[in-house]
N, C-alpha and C positions, 0 to 999 in steps of 0.2 A: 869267151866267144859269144854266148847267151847275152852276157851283160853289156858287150861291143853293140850287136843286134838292137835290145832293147834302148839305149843310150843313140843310135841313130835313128831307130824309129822316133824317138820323144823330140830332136832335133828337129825333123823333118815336120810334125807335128805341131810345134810352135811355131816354124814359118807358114807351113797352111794354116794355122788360127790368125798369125798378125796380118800376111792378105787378108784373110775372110774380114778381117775387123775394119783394115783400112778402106777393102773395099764395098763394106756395109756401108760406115759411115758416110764415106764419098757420096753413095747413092742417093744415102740419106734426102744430103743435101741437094744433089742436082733434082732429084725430085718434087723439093721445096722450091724449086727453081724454074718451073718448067714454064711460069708466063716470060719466062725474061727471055729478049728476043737475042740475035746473036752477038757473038764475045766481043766479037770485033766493031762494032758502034762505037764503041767509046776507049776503044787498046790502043791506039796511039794517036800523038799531034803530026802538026806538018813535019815534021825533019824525023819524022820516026821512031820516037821516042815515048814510052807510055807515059798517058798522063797521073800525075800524083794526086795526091786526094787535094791537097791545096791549090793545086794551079789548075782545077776544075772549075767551070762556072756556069752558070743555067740562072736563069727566072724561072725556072717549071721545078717543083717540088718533085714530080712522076721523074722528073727526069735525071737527078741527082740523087734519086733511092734507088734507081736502074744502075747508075753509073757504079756506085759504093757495093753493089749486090754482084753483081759482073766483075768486081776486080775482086771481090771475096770468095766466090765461086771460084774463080780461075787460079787463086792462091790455095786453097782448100786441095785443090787437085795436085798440087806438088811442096803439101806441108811436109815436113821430115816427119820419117816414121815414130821418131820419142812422142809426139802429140797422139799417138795412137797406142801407145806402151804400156802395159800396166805399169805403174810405179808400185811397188808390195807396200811402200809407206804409208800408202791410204789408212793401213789397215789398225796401226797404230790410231791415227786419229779418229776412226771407228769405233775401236774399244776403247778408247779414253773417256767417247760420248755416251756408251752404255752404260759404263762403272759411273758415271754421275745419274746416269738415269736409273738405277739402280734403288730397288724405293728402303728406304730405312727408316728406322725404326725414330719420329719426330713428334712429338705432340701436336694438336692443332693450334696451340694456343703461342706454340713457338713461332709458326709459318711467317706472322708479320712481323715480326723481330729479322728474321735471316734477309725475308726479301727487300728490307727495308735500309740493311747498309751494303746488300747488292751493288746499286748501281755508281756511277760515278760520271764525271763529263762526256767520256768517251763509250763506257760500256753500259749495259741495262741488267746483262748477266755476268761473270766474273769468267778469267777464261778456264777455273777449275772450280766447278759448284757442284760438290759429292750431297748436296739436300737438295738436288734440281730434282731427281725423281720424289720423291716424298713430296715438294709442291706442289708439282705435277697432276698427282693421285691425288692430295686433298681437293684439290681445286676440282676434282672430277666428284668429289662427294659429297665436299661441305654442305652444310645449311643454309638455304639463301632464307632473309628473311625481309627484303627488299630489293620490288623489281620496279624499274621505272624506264621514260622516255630518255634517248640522248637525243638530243633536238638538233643538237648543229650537225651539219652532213646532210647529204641526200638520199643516204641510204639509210633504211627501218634494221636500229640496233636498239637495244636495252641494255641500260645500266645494271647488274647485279651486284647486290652487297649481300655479304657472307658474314655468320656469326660471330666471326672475328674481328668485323670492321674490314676484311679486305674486300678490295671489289674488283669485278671484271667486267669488260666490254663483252656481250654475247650477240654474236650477227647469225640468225637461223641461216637454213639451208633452203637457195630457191632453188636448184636445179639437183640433176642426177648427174654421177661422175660422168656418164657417159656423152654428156651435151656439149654438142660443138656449137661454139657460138661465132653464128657469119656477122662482119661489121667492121669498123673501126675499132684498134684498139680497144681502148675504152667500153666499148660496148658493152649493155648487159649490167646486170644486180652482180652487187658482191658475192663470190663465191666462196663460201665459210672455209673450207676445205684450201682451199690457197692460202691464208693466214697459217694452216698449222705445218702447211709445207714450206713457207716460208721460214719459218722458226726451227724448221729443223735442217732445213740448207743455212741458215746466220750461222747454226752452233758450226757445221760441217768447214764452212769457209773462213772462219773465225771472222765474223762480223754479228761482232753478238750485241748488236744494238736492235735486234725486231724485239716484240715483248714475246712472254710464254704465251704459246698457244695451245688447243685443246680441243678436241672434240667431246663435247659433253650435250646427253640427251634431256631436257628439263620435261617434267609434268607439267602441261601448263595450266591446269585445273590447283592440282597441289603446292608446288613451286611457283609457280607466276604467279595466277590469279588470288589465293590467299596472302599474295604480300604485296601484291599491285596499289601504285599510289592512284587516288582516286582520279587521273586525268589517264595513265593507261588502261584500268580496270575501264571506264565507258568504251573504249576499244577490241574491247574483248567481247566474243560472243561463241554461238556452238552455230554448225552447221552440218549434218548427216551426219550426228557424233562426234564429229570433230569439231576441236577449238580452236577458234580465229582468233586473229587479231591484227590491226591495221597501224597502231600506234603513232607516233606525230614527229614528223620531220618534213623535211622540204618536197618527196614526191611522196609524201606518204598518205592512201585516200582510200575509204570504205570501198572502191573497186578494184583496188589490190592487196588485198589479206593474203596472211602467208599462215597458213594452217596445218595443224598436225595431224598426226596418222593415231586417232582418237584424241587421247591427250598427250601424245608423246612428238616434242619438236627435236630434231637435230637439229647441230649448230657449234659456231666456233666459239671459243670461251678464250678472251685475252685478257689478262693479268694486267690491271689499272698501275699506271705506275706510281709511288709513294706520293704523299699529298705534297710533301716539302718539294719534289722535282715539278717546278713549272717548266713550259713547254715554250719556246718561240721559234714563231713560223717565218718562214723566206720563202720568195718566190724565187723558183726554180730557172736559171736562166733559160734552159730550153725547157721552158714549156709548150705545151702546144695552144694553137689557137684555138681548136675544135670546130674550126670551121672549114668545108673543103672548096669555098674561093676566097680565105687570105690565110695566107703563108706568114709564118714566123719567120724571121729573119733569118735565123740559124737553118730552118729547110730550104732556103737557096745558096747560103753564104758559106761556103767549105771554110772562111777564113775567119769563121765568127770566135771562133776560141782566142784569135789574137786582141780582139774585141775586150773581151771577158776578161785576159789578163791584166788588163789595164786600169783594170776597178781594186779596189786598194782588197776587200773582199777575198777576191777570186788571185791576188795576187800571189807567188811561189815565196816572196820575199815576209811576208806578213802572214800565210798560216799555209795548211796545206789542205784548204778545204777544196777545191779542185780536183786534186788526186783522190779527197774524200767523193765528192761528185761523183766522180768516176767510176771507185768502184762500187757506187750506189746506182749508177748506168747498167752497169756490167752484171751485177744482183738483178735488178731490174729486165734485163734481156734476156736470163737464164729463162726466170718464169714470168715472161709476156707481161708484163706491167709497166703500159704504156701513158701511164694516169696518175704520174708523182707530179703534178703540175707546183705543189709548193714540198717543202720538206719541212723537218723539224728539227732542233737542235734545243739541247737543255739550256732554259735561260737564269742567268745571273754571269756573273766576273771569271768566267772559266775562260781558263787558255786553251784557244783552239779545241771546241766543243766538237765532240763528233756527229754526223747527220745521222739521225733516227731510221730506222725499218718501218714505219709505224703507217699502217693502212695497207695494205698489201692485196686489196678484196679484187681488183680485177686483174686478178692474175690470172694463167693459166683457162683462155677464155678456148683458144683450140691448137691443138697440141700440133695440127699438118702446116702452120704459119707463122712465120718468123717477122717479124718486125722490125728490120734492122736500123731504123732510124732511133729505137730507143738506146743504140750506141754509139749516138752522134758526139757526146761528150769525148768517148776514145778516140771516133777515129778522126777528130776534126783537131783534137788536141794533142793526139799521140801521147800522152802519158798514161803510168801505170803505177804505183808503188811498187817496188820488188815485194814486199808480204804478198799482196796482193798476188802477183806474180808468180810467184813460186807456190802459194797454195793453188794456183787453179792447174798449175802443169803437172804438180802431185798427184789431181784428179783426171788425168789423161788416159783414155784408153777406155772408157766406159763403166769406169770405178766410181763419178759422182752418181750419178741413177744408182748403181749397186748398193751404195754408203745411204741413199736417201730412199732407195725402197726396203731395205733392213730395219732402220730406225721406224718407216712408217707404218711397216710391219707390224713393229711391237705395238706404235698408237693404237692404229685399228685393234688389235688383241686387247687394249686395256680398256677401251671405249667399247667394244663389243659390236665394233663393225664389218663389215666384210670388207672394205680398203677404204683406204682416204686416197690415191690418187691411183690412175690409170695408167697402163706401161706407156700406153703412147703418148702422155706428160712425160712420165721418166725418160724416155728414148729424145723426148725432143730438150730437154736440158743437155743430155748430152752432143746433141747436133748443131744446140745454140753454141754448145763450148769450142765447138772446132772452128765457128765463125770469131768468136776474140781469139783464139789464140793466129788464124790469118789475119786477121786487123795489125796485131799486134808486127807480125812477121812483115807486115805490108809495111808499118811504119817503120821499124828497123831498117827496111831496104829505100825505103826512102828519104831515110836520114842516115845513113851508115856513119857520122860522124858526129851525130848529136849524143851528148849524155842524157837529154831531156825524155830520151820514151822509152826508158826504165829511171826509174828515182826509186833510190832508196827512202 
């Protein structure tokens, strides 16, 4: 009788958690929502019928980011409840990702050996690397014994080489976790701290092509300035005890140094990848203009994907870089990164290279705004990979934040910080996820007969 009792109470109790959750996130959203004016603007044509994301048309950019927000809002409110569900299967890929992080017992002298037959066309990390924690920790301690400028880019980074000959990209830290940044997109200095959460949502979704990231604090007195080549040491100076430095890139100017807290800078630490992997770069079909009076083609043309297919490229018949696109859109929307204007992919004779994670710094610029046009690839395209597909509905229910503030957990504990990300970044990955999975639901119902928007 006791055990009847308890067994309806625990019943009753997971249906008031799955409301509470469905009706969090719902709110989430419509919160996110609240310039959008009402539902019914753009809910149906002449004969009564709602319009599909294709058979929309506009010259106004405003007005076809209203239109795509309005019909994701309105699908969000009558997603099936699985989209709000724990799946317990998370949990598995959870600890899978900790036993690699796992630091073991490796020499330093091994590190550029392991990371060095890591990568291959498609991956940067391997999807089982029991030496990823052990890289991880050296790379948080090695020896730097050469620091210098990276020139190309617009953003103030330094090159570090390590006593081993390996090296990494390090982008200090301009802001506090807690700055929301108002603007476009794009807005705003690289945020260090978005590279390492980047790198730890690739491993989670199995898109392990971003590089190792890191939080690592440098002395810039002892670690910089003693190994500095003589074109960034002139850049270097003290100020109220603390050491500056301005270094040289494209906006980079003695009225904007970025200085430490005495000699102590934070900052993200990314893992150069092997000399032998060159890099070649594409332009991004939808990129943006970054201008706001002219419109890219794709922010008027809901039909611009049909466009794209036609390019041998972008073709389904000749590779499946597309659906790669895609869910490099869909990565991209999670954490606000609206500034992939080109991509990268490993160059030489590989079949069907995979697109790179690589740059990730304007991510996560304010956690209460969704950007939904950086999911123009989906919802104009309606395809998806099933991997793709099936890992992000695994993550349903508010298990990706969970999976990504555990992991981030441990960084901050091994960096000796008090967090790398804020809940209200965590909460808004999870709010962006219920908007692909209504895209997604959207496209289904508007193709109920197409194989095209799930591909295997």
């Amino acid at each position: 009788m006791i055990f009847r009792r308890y067994l309806l109470l625990g019943v009753v109790g997971l249906l008031i958690l799955g409301f509470v959750i469905n009706y969090y996130f719902v709110q989430l959203l419509i919160e996110n929502s609240k310039s959008i004016s009402k539902l019914s603007k753009f809910s149906s044509s002449a004969d009564g019928r709602e319009i599909d994301f294709k058979s929309y048309t506009s010259s106004s950019r405003g007005d076809v980011l209203e239109f795509v927000q309005e019909k994701v809002l309105k699908e969000v409110r009558v997603l099936p409840s699985r989209y709000f569900k724990l799946d317990p299967d998370y949990k598995l890929i959870l600890e899978s990702i900790f036993s690699e992080l796992e630091v073991r017992e490796i020499a330093h002298n091994e590190i550029p050996h392991i990371v060095k037959e890591w990568p291959s066309a498609r991956i940067i990390v391997p999807p089982h690397a029991p030496e990823l924690g052990a890289v991880i920790e050296s790379l948080r301690s090695l020896k730097i014994v050469k620091a210098d400028n990276v020139k190309h880019g617009t953003q103030l980074k330094l090159m570090i080489t390590f006593e081993n000959d390996l090296k990494a990209v390090f982008k200090p830290q301009w802001y506090n976790r807690t700055t929301k940044l108002d603007g476009p997109v794009y807005f705003g200095k690289d945020r260090h701290n978005a590279e390492v959460v980047a790198f730890y949502l690739s491993l989670l979704l199995s898109m392990r092509v971003a590089p190792i990231a890191l939080i690592r604090k440098l002395d810039l007195s002892e670690e910089v300035e003693k190994n500095a080549t003589p074109e960034l040491l002139s850049t270097l100076y003290k100020e109220d005890e603390n050491t500056c430095f301005y270094g040289i890139c494209h906006y980079c100017s003695p009225e904007d140094p970025i200085c430490g807290t005495n000699d102590v800078l934070e900052g993200a630490l990314m893992l150069w990848l092997p000399s032998k992997w060159k890099l070649a770069k594409h332009r991004n079909p939808w990129q943006r203009t970054y201008s706001k009076n002219r419109n890219a083609l794709w922010e008027v043309d809901m039909k611009y994907c049909e466009k794209i297919k036609q390019s041998k490229t972008y073709s389904s018949r000749s590779s499946s870089r597309l659906l790669n696109l895609i869910d490099v859109a869909i990565f991209d929307f999670l954490i606000d990164n609206g500034d992939r204007h080109h991509y990268e992919t490993f160059q030489g004779n590989y079949d069907n290279p995979a697109i790179l994670l690589i740059d990730n710094g304007k991510s996560f610029g304010n956690p209460d705004k969704d950007h939904i046009d950086i999911l123009a690839p989906l919802y104009q395209c309606c395809m998806i990979s099933k991997s793709t597909w099936d890992r992000l509905k695994l993550f349903s229910g508010g298990s990706l934040s969970y999976s990504l503030k555990k992991l981030l957990q441990r960084e901050s504990l091994m960096a000796d910080v008090q967090s790398v990300m804020t809940n209200d970044h965590l909460e808004a990955i999870d709010r962006r996820l219920l908007t692909v999975f209504a895209i997604v639901e959207i496209c289904l119902k508007e193709n109920p007969y197409s194989t095209g928007v799930i591909i295997g």
